[in-house]
Every structure is written in structure tokens, then in C-alpha cells.
DSSP file (Angstrom, degrees, kcal/mol; ACC not computed):
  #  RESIDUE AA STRUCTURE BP1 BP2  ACC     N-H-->O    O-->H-N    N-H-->O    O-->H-N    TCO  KAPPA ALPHA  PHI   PSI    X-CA   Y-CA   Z-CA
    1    1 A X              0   0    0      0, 0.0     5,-0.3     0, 0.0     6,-0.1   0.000 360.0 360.0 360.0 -39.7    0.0    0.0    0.0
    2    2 A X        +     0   0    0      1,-0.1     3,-0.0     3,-0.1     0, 0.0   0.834 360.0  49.6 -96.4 -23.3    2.6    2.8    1.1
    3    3 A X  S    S+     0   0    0      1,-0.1     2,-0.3     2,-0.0    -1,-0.1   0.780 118.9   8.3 -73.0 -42.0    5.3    1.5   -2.2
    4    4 A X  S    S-     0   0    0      3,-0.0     2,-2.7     0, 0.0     3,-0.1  -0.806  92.2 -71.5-147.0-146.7    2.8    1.6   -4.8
    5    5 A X        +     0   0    0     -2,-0.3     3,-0.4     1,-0.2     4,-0.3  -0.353  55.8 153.5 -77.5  63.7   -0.4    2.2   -6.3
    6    6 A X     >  +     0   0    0     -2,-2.7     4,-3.3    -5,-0.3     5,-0.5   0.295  40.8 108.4 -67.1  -1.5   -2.6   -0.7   -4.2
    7    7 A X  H  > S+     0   0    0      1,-0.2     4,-2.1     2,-0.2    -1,-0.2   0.911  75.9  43.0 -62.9 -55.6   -5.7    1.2   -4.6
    8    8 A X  H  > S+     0   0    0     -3,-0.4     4,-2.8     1,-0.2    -1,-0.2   0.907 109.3  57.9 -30.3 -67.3   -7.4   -1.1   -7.1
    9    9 A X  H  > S+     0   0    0     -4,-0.3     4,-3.4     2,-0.2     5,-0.3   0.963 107.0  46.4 -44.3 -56.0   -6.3   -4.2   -5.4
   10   10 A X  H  X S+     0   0    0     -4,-3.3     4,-3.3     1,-0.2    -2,-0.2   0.926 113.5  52.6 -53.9 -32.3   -8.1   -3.2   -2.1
   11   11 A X  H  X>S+     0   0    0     -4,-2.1     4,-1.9    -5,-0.5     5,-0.7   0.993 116.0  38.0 -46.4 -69.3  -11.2   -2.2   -4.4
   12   12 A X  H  X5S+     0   0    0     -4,-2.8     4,-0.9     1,-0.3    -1,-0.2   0.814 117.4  48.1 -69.2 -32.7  -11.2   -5.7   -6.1
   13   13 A X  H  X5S+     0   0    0     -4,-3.4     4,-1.6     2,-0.2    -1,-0.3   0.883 117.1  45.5 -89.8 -35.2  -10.3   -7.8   -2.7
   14   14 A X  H  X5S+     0   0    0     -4,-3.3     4,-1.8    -5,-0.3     5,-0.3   0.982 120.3  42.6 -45.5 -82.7  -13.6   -5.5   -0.5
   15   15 A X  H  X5S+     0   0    0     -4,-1.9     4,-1.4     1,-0.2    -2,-0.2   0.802 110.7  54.0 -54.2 -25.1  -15.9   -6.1   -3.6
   16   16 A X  H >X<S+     0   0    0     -4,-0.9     3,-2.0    -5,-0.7     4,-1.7   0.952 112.5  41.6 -81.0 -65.2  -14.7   -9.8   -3.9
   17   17 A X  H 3X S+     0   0    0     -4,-1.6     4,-0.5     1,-0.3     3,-0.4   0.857 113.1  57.1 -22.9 -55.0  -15.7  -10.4    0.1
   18   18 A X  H 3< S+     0   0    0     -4,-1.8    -1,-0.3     1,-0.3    -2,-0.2   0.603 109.4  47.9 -78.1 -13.1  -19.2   -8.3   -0.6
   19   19 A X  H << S+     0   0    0     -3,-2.0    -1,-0.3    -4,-1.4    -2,-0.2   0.744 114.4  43.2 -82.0 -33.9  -19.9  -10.8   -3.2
   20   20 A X  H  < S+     0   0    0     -4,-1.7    13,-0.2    -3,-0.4    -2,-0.2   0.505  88.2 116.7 -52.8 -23.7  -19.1  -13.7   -1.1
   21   21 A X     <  -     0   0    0     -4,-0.5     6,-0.2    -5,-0.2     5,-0.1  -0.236  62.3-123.5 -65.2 125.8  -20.9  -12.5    1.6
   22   22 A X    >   -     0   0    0      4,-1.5     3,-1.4     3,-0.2    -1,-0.2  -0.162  19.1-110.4 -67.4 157.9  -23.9  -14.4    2.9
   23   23 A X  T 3  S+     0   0    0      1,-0.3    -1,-0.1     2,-0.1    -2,-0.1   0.510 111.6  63.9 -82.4   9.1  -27.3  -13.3    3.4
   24   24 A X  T 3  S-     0   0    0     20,-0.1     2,-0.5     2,-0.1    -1,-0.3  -0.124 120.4-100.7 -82.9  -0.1  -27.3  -13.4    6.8
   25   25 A X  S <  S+     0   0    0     -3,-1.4    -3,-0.2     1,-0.2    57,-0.2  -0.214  76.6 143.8  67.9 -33.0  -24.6  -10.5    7.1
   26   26 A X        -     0   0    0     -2,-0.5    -4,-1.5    -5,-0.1    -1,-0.2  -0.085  44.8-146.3 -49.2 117.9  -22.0  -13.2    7.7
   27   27 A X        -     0   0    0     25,-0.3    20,-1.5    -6,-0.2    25,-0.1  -0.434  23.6-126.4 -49.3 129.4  -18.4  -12.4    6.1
   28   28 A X        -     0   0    0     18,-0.3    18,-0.1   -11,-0.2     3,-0.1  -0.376  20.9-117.6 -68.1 168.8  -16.5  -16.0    4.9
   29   29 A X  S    S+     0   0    0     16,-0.2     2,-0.4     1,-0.1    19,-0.1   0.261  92.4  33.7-112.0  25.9  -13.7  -16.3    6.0
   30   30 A X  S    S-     0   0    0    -13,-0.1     2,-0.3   -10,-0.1     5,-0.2  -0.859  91.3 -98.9-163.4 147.0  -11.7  -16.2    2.4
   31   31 A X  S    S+     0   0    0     -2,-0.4     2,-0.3     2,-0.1   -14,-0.2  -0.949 115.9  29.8 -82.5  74.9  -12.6  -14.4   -0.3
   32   32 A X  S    S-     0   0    0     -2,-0.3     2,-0.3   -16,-0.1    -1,-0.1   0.583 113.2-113.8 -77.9 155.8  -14.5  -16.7   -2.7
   33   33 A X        -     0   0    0     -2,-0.3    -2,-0.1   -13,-0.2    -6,-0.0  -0.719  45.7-179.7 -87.7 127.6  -15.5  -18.5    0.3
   34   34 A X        -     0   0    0     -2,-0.3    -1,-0.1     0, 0.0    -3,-0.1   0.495  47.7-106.4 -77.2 -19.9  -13.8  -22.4    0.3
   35   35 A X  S    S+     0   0    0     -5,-0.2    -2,-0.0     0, 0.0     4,-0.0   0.894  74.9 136.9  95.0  50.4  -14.7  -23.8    2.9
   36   36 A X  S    S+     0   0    0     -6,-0.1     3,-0.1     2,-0.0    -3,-0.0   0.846  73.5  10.4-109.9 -64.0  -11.6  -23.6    4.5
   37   37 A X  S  > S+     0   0    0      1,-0.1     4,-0.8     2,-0.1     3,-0.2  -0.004  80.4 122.1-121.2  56.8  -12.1  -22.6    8.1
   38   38 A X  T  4  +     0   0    0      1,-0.2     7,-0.2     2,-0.2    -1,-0.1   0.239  69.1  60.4 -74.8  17.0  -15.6  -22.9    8.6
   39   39 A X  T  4 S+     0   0    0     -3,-0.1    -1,-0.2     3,-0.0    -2,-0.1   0.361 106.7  54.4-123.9 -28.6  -15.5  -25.4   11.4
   40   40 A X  T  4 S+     0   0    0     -3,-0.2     9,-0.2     2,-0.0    -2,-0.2   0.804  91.6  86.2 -67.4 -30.3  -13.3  -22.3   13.4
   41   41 A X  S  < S-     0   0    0     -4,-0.8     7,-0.2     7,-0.1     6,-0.1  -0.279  97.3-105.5 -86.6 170.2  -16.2  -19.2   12.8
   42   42 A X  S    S-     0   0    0      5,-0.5     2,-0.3     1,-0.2    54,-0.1   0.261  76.3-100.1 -72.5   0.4  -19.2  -18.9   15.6
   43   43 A X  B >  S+A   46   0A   0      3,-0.5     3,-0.7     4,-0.2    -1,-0.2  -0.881  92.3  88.8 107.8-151.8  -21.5  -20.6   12.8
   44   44 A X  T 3  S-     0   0    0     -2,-0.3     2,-1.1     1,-0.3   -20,-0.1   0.518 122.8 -46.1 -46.5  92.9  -24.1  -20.1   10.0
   45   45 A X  T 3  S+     0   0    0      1,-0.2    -1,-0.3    -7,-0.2   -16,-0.2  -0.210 100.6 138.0  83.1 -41.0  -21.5  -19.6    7.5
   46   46 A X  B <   -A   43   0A   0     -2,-1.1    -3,-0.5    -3,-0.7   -18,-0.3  -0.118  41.0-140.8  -7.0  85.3  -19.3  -17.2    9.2
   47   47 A X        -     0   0    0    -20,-1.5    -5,-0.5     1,-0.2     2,-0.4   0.216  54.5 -47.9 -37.1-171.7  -15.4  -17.6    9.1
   48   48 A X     >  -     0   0    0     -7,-0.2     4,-0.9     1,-0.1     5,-0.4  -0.699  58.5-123.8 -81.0 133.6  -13.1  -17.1   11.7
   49   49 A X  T  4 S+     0   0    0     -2,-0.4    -1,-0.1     1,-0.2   -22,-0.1   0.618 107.6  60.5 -19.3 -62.6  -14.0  -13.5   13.5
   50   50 A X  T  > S+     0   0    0      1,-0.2     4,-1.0     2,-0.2     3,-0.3   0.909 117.1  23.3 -34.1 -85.3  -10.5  -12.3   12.9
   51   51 A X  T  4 S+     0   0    0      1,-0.2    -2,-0.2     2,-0.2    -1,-0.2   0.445 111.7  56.5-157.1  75.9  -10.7  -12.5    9.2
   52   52 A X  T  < S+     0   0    0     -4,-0.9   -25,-0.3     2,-0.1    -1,-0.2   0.002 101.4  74.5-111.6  25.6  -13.9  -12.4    7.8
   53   53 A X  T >> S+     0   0    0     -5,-0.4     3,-1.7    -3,-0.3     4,-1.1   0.667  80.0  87.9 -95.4 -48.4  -13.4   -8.9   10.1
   54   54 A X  H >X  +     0   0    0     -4,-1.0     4,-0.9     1,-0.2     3,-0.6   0.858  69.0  62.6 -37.8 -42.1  -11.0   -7.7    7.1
   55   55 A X  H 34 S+     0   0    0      1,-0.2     4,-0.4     2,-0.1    -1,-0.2   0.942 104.0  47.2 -68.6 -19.7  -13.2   -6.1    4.7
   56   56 A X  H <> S+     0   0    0     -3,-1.7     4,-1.7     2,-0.2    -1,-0.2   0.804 117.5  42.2 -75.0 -22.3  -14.2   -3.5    7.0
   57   57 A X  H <X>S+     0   0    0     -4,-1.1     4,-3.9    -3,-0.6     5,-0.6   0.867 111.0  51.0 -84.6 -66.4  -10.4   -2.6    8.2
   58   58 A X  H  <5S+     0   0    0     -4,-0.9    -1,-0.3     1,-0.2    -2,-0.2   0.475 110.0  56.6 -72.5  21.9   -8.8   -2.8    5.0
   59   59 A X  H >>5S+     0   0    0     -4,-0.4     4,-1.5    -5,-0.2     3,-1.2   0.807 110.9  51.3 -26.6 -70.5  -12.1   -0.1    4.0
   60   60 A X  H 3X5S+     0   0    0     -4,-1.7     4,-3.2     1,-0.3     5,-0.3   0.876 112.1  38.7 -33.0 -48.3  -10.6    1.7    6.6
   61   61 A X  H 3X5S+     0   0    0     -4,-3.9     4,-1.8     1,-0.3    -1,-0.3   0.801 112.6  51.5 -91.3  -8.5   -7.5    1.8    5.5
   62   62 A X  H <><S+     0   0    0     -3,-1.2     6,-0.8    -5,-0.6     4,-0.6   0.659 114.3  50.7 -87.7 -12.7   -8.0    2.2    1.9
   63   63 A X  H  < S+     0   0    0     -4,-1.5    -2,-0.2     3,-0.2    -1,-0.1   0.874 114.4  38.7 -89.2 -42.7  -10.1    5.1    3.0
   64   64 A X  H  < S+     0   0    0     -4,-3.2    -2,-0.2    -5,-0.2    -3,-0.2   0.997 120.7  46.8 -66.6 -49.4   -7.6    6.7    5.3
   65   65 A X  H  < S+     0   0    0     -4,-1.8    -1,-0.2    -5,-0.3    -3,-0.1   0.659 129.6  23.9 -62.4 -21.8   -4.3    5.9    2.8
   66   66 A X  S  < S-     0   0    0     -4,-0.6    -1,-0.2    -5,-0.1    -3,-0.2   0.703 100.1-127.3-121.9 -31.6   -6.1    7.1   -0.2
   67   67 A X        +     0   0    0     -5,-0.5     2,-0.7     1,-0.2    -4,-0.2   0.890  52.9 151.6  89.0  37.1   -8.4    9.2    1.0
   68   68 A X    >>  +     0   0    0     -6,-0.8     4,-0.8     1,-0.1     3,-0.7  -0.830  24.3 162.9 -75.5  83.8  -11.5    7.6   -0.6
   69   69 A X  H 3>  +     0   0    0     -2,-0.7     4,-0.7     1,-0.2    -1,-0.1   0.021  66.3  83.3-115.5  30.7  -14.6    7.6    0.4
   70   70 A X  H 3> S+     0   0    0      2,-0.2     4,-2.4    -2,-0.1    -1,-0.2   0.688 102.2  44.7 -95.8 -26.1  -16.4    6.7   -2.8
   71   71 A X  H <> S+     0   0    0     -3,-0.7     4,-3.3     1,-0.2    -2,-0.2   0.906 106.7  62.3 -76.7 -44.7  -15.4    2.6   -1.7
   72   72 A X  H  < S+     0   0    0     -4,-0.8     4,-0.5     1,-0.2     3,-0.3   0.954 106.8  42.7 -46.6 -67.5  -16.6    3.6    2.0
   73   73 A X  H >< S+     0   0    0     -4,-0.7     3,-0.8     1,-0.3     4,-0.5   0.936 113.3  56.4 -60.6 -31.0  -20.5    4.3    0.5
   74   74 A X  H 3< S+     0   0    0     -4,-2.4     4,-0.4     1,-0.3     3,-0.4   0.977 117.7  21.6 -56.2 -56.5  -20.4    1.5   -1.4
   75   75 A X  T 3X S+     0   0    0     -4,-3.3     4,-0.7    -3,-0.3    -1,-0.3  -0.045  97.2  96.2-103.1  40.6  -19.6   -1.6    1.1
   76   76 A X  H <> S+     0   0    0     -3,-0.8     4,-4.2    -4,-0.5    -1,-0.2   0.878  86.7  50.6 -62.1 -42.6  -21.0    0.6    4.3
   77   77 A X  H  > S+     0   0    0     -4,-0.5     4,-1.7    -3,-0.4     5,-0.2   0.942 116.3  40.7 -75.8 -49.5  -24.4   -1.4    3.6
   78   78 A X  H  > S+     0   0    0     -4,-0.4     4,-2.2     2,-0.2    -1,-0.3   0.873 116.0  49.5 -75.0 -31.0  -22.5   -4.6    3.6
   79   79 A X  H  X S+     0   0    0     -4,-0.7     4,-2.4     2,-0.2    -1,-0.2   0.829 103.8  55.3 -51.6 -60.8  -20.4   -3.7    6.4
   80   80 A X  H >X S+     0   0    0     -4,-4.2     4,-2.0     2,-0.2     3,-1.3   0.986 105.6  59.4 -59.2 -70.0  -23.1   -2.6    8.5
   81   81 A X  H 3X S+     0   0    0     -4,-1.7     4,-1.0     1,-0.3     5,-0.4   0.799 108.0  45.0  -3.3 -79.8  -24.6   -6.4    7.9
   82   82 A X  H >X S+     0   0    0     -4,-2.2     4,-1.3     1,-0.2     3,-1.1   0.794 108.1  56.0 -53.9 -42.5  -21.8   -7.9    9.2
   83   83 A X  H <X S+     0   0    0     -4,-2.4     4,-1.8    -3,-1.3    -2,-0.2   0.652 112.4  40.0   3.9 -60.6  -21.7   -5.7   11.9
   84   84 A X  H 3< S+     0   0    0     -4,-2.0    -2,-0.2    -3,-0.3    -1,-0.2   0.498 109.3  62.3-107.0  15.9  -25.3   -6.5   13.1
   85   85 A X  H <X S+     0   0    0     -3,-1.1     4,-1.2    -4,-1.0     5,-0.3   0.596 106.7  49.8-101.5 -27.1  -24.8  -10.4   12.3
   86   86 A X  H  X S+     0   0    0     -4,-1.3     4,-3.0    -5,-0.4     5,-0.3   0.818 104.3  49.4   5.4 -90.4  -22.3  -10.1   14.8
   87   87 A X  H  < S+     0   0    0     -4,-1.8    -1,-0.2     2,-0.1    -2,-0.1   0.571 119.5  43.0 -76.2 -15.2  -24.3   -8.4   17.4
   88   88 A X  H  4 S+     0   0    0     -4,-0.1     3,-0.4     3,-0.1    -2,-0.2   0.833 130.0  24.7-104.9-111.8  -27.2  -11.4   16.8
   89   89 A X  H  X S+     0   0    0     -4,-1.2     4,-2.7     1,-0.2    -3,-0.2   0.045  98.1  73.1-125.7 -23.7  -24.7  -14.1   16.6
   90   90 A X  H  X S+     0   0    0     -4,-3.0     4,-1.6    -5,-0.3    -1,-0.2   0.735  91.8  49.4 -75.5 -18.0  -21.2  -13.8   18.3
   91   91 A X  H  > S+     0   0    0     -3,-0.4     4,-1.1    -5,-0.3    -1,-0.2   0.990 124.9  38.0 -96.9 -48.3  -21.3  -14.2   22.1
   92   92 A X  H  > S+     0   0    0      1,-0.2     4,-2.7     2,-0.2     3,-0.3   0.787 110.7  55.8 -69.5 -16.0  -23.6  -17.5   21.4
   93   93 A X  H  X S+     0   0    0     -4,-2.7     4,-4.2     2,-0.2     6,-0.5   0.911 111.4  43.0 -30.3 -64.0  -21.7  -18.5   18.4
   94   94 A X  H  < S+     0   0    0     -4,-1.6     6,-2.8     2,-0.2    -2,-0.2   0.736 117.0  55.7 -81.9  -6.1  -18.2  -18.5   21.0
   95   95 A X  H >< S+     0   0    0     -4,-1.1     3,-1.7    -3,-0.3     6,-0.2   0.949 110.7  41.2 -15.7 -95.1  -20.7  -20.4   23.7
   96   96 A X  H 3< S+     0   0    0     -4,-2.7    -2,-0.2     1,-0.2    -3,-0.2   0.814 116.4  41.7 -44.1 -39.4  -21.5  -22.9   21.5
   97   97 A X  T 3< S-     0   0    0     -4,-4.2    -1,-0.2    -5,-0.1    -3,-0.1   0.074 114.0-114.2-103.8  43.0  -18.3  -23.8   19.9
   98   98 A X  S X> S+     0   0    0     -3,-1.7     3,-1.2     1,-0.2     4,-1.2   0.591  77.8 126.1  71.5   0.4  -16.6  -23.4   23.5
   99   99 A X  H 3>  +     0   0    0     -6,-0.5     4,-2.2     1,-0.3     5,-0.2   0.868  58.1  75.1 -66.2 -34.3  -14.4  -20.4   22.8
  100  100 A X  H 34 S+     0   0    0     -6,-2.8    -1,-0.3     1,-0.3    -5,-0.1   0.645 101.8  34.2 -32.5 -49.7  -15.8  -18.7   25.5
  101  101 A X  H <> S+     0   0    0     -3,-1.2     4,-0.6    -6,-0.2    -1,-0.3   0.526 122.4  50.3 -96.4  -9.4  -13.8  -20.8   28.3
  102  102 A X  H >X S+     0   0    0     -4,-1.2     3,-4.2     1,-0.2     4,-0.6   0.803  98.9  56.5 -76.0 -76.6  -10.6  -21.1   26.0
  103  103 A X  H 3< S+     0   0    0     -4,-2.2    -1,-0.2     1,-0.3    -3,-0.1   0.719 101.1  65.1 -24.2 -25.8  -10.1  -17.5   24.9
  104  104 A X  H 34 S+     0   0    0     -5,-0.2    -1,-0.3     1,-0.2    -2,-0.2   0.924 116.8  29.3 -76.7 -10.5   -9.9  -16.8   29.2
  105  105 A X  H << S+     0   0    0     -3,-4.2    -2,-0.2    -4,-0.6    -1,-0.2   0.875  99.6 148.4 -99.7 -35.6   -6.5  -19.2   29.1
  106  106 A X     <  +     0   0    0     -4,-0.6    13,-0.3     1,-0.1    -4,-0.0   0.234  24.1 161.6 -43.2 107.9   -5.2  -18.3   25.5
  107  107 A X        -     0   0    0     11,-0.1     3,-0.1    13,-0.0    -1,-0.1   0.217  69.7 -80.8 -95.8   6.9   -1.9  -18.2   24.2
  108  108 A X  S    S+     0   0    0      1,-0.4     2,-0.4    10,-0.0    10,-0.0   0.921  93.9 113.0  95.4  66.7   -2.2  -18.4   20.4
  109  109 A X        +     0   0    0      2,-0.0     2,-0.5     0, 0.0    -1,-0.4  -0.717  64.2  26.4-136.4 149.6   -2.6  -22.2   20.1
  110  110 A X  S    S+     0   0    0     -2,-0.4     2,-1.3     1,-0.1    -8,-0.0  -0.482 105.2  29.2 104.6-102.7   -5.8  -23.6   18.9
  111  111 A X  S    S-     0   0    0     -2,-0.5    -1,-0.1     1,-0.1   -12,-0.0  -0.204 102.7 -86.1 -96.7  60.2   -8.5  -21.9   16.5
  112  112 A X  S >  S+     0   0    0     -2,-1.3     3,-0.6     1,-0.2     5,-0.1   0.502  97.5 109.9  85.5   0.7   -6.8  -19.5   14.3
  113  113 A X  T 3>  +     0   0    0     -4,-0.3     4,-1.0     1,-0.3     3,-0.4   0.680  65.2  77.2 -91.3 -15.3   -6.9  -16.3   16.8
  114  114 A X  T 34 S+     0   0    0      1,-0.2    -1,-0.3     2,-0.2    -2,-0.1   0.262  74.7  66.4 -74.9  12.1   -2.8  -16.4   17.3
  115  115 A X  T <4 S-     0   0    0     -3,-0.6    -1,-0.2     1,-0.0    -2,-0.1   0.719 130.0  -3.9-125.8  -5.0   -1.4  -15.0   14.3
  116  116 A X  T  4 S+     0   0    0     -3,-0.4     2,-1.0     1,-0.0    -2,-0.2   0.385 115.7  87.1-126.8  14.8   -2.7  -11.3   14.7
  117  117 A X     <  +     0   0    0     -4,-1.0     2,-0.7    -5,-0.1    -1,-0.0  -0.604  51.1 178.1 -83.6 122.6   -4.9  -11.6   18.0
  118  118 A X        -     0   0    0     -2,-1.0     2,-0.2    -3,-0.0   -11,-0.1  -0.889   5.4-172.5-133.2 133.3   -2.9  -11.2   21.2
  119  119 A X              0   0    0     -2,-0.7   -15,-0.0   -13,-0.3    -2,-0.0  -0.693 360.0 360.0-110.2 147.8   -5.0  -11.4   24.3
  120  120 A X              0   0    0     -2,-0.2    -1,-0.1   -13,-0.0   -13,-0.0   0.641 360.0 360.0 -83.6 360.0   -3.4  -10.6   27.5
């Protein structure tokens, strides 16, 4: 992003997520969704938190680095979605699939949160 002209890319890798995106607000957790670590996310269709959480940062960041805000009106709608599938789904989502009592011991072992989450 700060070496060259990435502006495009972020475009094409946002829209590719907001086309993947479920109707439920849930984010996949790859862009076309594979099926990769869907056994990791809180459920119905969801990736892991972390990052099916990217299209809304790298918005952010395409918006602050470039100073765009045409890509911001565009995926807000989708953004928001994910956002309020979220608030419906994530504290029983990390219930059910137990995260709840791991995440209080966690050291970046197990489901997919170590390699940018660091919990004290």
C-alpha cells in the first residue's frame, strides 16, 4: 500500500468479500468463500472473526491511505450487515463452539486467533 499504487487491489479484494458474503450478514472467512475454516467461525456460514473482520479494516485503510470515500458508500451497507450479524450471533456462536472458556487461558494455540490476535 505505502510503495505503490494498491488502490485497485483493495477495491477488487472489498468487492470480492461483498460478493461472497452471505445473506445473513456473515463475512466468509476467504474471499470466494472455500470452505476452509468454517469449522473455526461462531456458525451459519461465518469464518473465523478475525478474518472475515477484514473487509471492513482494509475499508478503513483504503479510505484513510487514499483518502477515498467513494469505496466507503459503497460496502457501508455490507459492512453494517456484518456488523449486526455479529451483534445477533457472536457471544452464542463462542458459547457454542466453547471459545468462550478457552479464549480466558489463550496463548495463540488452537483456533486460528494467534497469528494477529494477542489477548493478555
Amino acid at each position: 500500500m505505502h510503495m505503490f499504487d494498491m488502490s485497485a487491489f483493495y477495491k477488487k479484494t472489498i468487492r470480492d468479500w461483498m460478493d461472497a458474503q452471505w445473506d445473513n450478514g456473515a463475512y466468509t472467512e476467504t474471499s470466494v468463500w472455500q470452505d476452509l475454516n468454517d469449522y473455526a467461525g461462531i456458525g451459519k456460514g461465518a469464518g473465523e472473526t478475525v478474518w472475515a473482520t477484514a473487509p471492513p479494516v482494509l475499508t478503513v485503510r483504503h479510505m484513510q491511505h487514499y483518502g477515498d470515500l467513494d469505496l466507503l458508500k459503497e460496502s457501508i451497507g455490507s459492512h453494517t450487515r456484518w456488523l449486526e450479524f455479529l451483534n445477533k450471533e457472536f457471544d452464542s456462536g463462542m458459547i457454542k463452539k466453547g471459545y468462550d472458556k478457552k479464549l480466558k487461558t489463550y496463548r495463540g494455540d488452537g483456533s486460528g486467533l494467534g497469528d494477529w490476535l494477542a489477548l493478555p
